[in-house]
N, C-alpha and C positions, 0 to 999 in steps of 0.2 A: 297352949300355943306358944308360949314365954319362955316353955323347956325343947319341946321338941325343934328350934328354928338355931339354938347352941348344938343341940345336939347332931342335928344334920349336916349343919357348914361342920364343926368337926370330922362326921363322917367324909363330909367332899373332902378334906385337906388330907385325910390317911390315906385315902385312896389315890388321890395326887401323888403323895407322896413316893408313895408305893409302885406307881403307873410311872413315875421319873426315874425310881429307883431301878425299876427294870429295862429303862430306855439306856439308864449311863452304864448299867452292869454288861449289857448284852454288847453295846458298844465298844467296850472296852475290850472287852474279851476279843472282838472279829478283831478289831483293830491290830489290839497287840498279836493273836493269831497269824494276822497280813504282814505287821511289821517284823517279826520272828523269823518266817517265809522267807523276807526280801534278806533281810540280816544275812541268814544261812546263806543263800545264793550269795551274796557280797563276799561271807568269809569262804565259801569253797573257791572263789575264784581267786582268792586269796592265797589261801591254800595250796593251790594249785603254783601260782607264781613261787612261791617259797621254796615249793619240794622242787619245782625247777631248777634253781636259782640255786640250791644245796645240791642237787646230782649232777648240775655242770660242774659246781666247786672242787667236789668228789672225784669226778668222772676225770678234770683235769690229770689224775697222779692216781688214779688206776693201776695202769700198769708200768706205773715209773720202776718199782723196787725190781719188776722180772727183767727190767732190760740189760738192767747189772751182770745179769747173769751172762748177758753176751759177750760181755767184755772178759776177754782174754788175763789182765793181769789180774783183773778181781778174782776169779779163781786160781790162776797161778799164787797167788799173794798167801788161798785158805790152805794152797799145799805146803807154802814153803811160809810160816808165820814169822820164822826166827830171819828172813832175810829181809835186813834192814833197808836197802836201797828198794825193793818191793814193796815195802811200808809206807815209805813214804813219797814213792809215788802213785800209791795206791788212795794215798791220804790229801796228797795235792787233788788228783783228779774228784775225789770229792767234796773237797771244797771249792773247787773250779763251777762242777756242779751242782751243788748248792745253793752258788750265787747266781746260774742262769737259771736255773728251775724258779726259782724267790720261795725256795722253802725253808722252813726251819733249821732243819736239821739231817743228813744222810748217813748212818754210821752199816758198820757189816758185823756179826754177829759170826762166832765161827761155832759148830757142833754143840758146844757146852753151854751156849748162853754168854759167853764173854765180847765184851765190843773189841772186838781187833785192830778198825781205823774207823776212823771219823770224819766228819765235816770239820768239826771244830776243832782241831787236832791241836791247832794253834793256842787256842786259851786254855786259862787256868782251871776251869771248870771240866776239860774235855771230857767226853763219855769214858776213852781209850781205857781198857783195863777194868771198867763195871762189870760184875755179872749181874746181867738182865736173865737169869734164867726163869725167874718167876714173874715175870710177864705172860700174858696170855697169849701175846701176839707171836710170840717164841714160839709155845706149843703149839699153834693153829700152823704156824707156818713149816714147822717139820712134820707134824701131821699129816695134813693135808696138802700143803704147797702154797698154802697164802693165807694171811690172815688180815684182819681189819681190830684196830682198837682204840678208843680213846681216852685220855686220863691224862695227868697230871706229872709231870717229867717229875724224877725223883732228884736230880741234879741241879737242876736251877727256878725247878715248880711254875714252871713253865702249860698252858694246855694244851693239847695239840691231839692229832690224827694220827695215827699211827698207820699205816699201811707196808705191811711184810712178804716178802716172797722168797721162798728156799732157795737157794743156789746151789748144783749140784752139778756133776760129773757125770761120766757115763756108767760110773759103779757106785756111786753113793752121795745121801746129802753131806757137802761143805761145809755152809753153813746158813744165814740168813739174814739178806740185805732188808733196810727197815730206810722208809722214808717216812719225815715227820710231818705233818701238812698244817700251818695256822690258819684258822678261819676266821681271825680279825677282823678282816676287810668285809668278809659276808654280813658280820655284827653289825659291822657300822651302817652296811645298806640297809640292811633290817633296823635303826634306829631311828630311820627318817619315816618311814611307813604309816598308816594310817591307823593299827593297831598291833598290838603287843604281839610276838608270838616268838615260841620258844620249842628246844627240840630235848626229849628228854630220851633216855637207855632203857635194856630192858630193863632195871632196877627204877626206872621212876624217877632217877638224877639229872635234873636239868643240866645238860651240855653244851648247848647254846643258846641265848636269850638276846631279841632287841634289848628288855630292861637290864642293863650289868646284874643291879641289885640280885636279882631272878636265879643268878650263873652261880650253878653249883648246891642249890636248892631241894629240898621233894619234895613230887607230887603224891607220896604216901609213904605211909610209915614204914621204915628197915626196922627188919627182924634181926636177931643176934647175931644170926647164923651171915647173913648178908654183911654185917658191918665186919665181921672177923674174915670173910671173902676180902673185902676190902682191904684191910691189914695186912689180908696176907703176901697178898697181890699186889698191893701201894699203888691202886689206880686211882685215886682221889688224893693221895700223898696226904693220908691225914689229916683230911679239914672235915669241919663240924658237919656238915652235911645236915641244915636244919629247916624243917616242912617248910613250904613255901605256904601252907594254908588254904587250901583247893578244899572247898568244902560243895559238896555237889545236892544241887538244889530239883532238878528235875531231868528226867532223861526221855529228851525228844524223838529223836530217832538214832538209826546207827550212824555212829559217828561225830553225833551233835549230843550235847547237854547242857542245860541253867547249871554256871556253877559262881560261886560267892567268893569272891576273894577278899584275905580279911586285909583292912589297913595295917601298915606297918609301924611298928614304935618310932622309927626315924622316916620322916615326909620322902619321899623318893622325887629326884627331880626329872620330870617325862613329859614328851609333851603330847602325853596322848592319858586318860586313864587307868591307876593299876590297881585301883581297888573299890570294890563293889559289885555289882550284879555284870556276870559277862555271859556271853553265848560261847562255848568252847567249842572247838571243830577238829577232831584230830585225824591224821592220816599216816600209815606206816610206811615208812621211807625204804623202797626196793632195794634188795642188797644187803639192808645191816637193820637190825633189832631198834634200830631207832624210832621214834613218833614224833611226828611234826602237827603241833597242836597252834591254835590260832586263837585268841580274844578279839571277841566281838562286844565294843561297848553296847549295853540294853538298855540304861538310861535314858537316851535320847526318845528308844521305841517307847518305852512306859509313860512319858513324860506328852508325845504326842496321843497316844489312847487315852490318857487323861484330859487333854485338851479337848478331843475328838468326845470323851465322853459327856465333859459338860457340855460342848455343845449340843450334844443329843437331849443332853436334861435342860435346857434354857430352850430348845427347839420343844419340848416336851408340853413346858408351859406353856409356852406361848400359842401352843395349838389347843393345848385346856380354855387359855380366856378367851383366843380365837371363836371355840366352840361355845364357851358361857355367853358368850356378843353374840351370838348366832340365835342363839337359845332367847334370850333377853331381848332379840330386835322383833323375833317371829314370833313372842309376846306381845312383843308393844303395838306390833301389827292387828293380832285380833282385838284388841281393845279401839285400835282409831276403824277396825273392821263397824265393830260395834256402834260407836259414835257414830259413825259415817250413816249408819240406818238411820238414827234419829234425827240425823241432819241434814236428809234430803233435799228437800225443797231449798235449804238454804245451800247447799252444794251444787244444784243444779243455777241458779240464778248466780253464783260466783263463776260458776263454767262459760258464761255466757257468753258477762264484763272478759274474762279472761282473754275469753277466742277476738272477741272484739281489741281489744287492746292488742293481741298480737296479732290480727292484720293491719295496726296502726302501727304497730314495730317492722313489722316488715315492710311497709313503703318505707317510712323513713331508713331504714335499715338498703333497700334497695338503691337509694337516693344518695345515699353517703356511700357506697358503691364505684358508684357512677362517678361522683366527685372524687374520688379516689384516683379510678381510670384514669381520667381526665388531668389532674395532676401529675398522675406516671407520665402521662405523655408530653404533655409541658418541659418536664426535666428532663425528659429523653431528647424532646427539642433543643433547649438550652444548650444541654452538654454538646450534641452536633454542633451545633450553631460555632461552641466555644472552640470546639476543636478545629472547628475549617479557620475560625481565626487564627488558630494557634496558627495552622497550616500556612496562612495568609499571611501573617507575619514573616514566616521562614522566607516565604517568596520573597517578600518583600526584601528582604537583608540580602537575600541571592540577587533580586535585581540590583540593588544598591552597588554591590561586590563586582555587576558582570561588565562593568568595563574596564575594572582592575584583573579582571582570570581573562578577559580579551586578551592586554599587555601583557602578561604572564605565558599568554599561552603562542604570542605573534613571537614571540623572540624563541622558543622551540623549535615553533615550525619552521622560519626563517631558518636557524641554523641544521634545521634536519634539509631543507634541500639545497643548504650547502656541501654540507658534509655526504649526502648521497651522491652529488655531481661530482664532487670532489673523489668518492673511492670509486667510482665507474673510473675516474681518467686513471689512475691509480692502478686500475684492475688492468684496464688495458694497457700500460707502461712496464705489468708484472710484479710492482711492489708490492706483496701483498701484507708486507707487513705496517705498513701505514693504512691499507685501506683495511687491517682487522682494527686496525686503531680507532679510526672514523665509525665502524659500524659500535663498535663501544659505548664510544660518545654518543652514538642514534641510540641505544638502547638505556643508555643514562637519562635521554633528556626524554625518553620516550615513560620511562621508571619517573620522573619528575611530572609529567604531565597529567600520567593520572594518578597521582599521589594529589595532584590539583583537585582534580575532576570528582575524588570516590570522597574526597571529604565533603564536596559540597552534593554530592548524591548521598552521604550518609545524613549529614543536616536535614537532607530536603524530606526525607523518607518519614512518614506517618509512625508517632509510637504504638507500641501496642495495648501499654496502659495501665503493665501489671509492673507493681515494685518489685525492685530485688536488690542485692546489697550492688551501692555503685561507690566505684574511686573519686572521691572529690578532683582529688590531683587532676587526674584521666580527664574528668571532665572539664575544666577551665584548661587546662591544655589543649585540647579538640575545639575550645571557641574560642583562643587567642588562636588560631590556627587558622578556621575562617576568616577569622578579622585581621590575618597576616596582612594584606594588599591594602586594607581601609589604613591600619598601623606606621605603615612603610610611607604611606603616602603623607600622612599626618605627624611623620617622626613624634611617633607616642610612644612610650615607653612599659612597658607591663613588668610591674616590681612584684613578687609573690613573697608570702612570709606561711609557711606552713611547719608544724611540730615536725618531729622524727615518727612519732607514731603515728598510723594507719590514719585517712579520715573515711570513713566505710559510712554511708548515708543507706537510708530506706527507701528507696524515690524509684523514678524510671528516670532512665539516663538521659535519652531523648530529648523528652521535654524539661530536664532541670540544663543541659545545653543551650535550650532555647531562651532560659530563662538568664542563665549567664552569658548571652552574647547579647542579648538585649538590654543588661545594666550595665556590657561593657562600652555598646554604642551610646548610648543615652551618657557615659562619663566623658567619654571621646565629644558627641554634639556640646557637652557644658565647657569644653572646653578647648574649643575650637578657634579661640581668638587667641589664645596663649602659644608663645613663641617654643616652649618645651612642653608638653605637654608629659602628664604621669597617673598613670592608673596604680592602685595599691591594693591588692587582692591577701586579705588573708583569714587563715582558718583556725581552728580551734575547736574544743568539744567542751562543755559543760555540761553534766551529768549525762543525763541521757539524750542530750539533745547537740548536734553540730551545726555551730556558727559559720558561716561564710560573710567575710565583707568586702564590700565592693568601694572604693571612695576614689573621688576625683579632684582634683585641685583647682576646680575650675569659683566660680560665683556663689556656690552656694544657692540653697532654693528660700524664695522668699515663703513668708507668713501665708498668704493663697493659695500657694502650691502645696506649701506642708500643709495645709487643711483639706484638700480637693486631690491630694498626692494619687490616691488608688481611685479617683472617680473616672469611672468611661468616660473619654470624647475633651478629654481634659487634658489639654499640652498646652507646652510656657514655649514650641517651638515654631519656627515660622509657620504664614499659608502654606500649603503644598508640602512640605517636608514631614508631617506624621497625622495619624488621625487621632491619639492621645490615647491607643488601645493596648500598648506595650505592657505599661507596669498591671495595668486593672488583669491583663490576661495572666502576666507573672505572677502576679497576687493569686488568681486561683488557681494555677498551675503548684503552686506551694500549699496552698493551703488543701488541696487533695494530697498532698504527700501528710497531710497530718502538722505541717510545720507552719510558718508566719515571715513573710516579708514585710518589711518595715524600712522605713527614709527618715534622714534626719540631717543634720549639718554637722560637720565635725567641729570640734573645738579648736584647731589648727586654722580650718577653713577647708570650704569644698562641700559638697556633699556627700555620704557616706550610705550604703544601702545594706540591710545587714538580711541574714537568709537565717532561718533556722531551721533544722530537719532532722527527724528521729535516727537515732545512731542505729547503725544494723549490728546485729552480732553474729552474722556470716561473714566470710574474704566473700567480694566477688570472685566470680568466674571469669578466669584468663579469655 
């Protein structure tokens, strides 16, 4: 029993093993299969931009070299070679043209292969006087009538396009106009790209590459006979021409293959990959013996099937112990199955007590329920309760206000029927430029009136109760605005000290108004026997939380007050004049914002009321 209990858990753990090994292997395989999939689809669209983006370049200077032939002095120029004044204005005009094309180079080629004028006529280098006879693009283009070539200037080792077209008469070829084309500028767009790609000849010699390093490279080995073609021809102008190291790993489908590109003895600077496992995509470029090949880095794909695969083998286990818990619980089952027989009677008498005690939990259970309900409603009370005070208060500041918006509003009226009697006489007199004057003034004082009216209808208005970010500023501006008339009448004075930065609070706007016009009157009541009277409002932010202080210059609050400061039904001001509801309602008017109102005395003197409210981290809304 001592042997066979090692030897079994062994066997579970191979077999584990084993059951994991075939969860991460199969994984990996779809995966990288799926990832390989998308790769392709990525590089053929790729692909596809490229050969575009090369057959515009191309297609631009097509038929540039045939148009030459339209021109009158370029043939006059192959009959008559020795006349000088024909030369070189045959020689201007190409270098005229030249500089509008933005090509390299335009020179003309007469029967033999000799440059006869140039673009560059001008410099030291000029073509003038070469024989190009052993170019290719020579004999494609007395051949045939046109030819395409790329390679390597033998004059200033220059690379370029070559594109040729015969020039001829109506009895025979002249000779053969050649435009040279750089495709710089295509490199450079290809450098920014996402991956490598490169255009190689029928020989396999890369001719264009994003990576520079690339330029001029193979894709496989030259034979004898090819490098002495080259020699002979000086289309490469005798440079090394050494493998780029394409070493081909697997072949996908047509068009696509794994191939390995080896690192280089010197770090290439790219900012993309240029060595290691790629997806290569190549495509033949219409027109010319060219291929337009694409790298696709594989890394990334290998590197997610590997992730994807341990997660199939840690998914693997954990379904193995899943299943050993399963196995192990519907064991421990038939054994308490077992017990269970033996301990009937005493099973049946615990079921009993059990059912007993839990209709003793459910009354209590039902009861605390009830007390539950019954306090939701309580609090639902309260909070009404507190809001119609709130409400009650507002009235109460408007009644306070409404024999000062009377006067405010008798001197409008007064002057609106003046000024309407006044532009009837006006109308009828025909002046009607004093009586658009008077209607003016009606629609100023009428703009002044309810600019009165809408701020004590916004005051008056129920909040709604939801916070959102509010403008401090905004708001003590809207409750000196109110308490404009009580102000004027009291020649009080309202000083503000607020930062340059934002004061952006968490609150309802509403009721934190309500709560600033009521510590602005309560500063005003303290100081009501003073001959100047000065309110001093200022703000700030500490951490997360903004201060507002309110102080008045008036007595100061005694010892009683500052202990009883927040109690309901608690005023230091006369009979009749409040019911001592203000601050206790400001108090929780704040402290449902999350923040703390507090009273104290200043050290100058006066009393000082300070607000704190969580900072928002939105602007309000305009």
């Amino acid at each position: 029993m001592f042997i066979r209990r090692p030897l079994r858990f062994s066997l579970l753990l191979l077999a584990l093993a084993a059951l994991v090994a075939i969860a991460s292997l199969t994984t990996y395989q779809i995966s990288q299969r799926m990832g390989l999939t998308e790769l392709q689809t990525t590089g053929q669209h790729r692909l596809d931009l490229y050969a575009a983006s090369l057959e515009r370049e191309i297609g631009k200077y097509a038929y540039f070299p045939a148009t030459l032939g339209l021109e009158g002095d370029v043939l006059d120029f192959l009959n008559k070679v020795d006349d000088k004044t024909l030369v070189a204005k045959v020689n201007v005009y190409l270098e005229r043209l030249n500089e509008r094309a933005g090509t390299l180079a335009i020179y003309v080629l007469d029967d033999k292969g000799k440059v006869r004028a140039s673009s560059n006529w001008r410099r030291s280098d000029s073509f003038i006087g070469e024989d190009l006879a052993f170019r290719p693009y020579f004999h494609e283009a007395m051949d045939t009538g046109s030819g395409r070539f790329f390679g390597i200037g033998t004059t200033r080792s220059e690379p370029g396009y070559y594109l040729s077209s015969a020039l001829s008469d109506d009895s025979r070829t002249l000779g053969v106009a050649i435009v040279k084309v750089g495709l710089d500028q295509l490199e450079q767009s290809w450098s920014t790209v996402e991956a490598p790609v490169l255009v190689s000849d029928e020989n396999g010699v890369v001719i264009l590459s994003s990576v520079p390093d690339w330029k001029f490279t193979t894709l496989r080995a030259l034979d004898e006979n090819t490098r002495k073609t080259f020699d002979r021809t000086q289309q490469y102008n005798h440079r090394a021409l050494q493998p780029l190291g394409v070493k081909e790993i697997a072949d996908l489908n047509p068009g696509a293959r794994l191939v390995q590109l080896a690192k280089q003895q010197q770090e290439m600077v790219s900012p993309y990959p240029v060595a290691g496992n790629f997806l290569a995509q190549s495509q033949a470029m219409p027109g010319t013996p060219w291929t337009l090949t694409v790298f696709s880095y594989v890394k990334p794909v290998n590197e997610m099937s590997a992730i994807r695969a341990s997660v199939a083998g840690v998914t693997t286990i954990l379904l193995c112990i899943l299943a050993s818990m399963i196995y192990q619980r519907r064991r421990h089952l038939r054994d308490r199955l077992a017990a269970r027989e033996a301990l009937q009677k005493a099973h049946d008498e615990l079921e009993r007590k059990v059912e007993e005690r839990t209709a003793d939990l459910s009354a209590a259970n039902q009861q605390l329920q009830d007390e539950v309900v019954e306090r939701v409603r309580a609090e639902r009370t309260l909070r009404a309760a507190q809001d119609e005070l709130i409400q009650a208060g507002k009235l109460a500041v408007i009644g306070q206000l409404s024999a000062g918006i009377a006067h405010e509003l008798n001197q409008p009226l007064a002057a609106l029927r003046t000024l309407s009697g006044n532009a009837a006489r006006f109308l009828e007199r025909g002046d009607d430029a004093t009586a658009r004057s008077n209607l003016e003034r009606i629609a100023q004082l009428v703009d002044r009136m309810g600019l009165i009216t809408g701020q004590l209808k916004a005051f008056a208005r129920k909040s709604s109760g939801q916070p959102g970010p509010v403008d401090i500023r905004q708001v003590v501006t809207h409750a000196v605005a109110i308490l404009d008339q009580r102000l004027r009448a009291s020649g009080a004075e309202i000083n503000t000290d607020f930062p340059q930065d934002a004061l952006v609070a968490l609150c309802d706007a509403n009721r934190l108004e309500q709560v600033v016009v009521n510590l602005i009157s309560n500063a005003l009541d303290a100081m009501a026997e003073r001959a100047s009277p000065s309110v001093e409002i200022c703000g700030s932010i500490h951490g997360s939380m903004l201060c507002l202080d309110v102080r008045d210059h008036g007595a100061g609050l005694s010892a009683e007050a500052l202990s009883r400061l927040f109690e309901p039904f608690f005023t230091t001001k006369d009979a009749g004049v409040g019911l001592g509801l203000g601050l206790a309602i400001s108090s929780g008017i704040v402290s449902d914002f999350g923040g703390t109102l507090t009273g104290a005395n200043h050290p100058d003197g006066g009393a000082v009321f300070t607000l704190e409210i969580p900072v928002a981290t939105q602007a309000p809304a305009p």
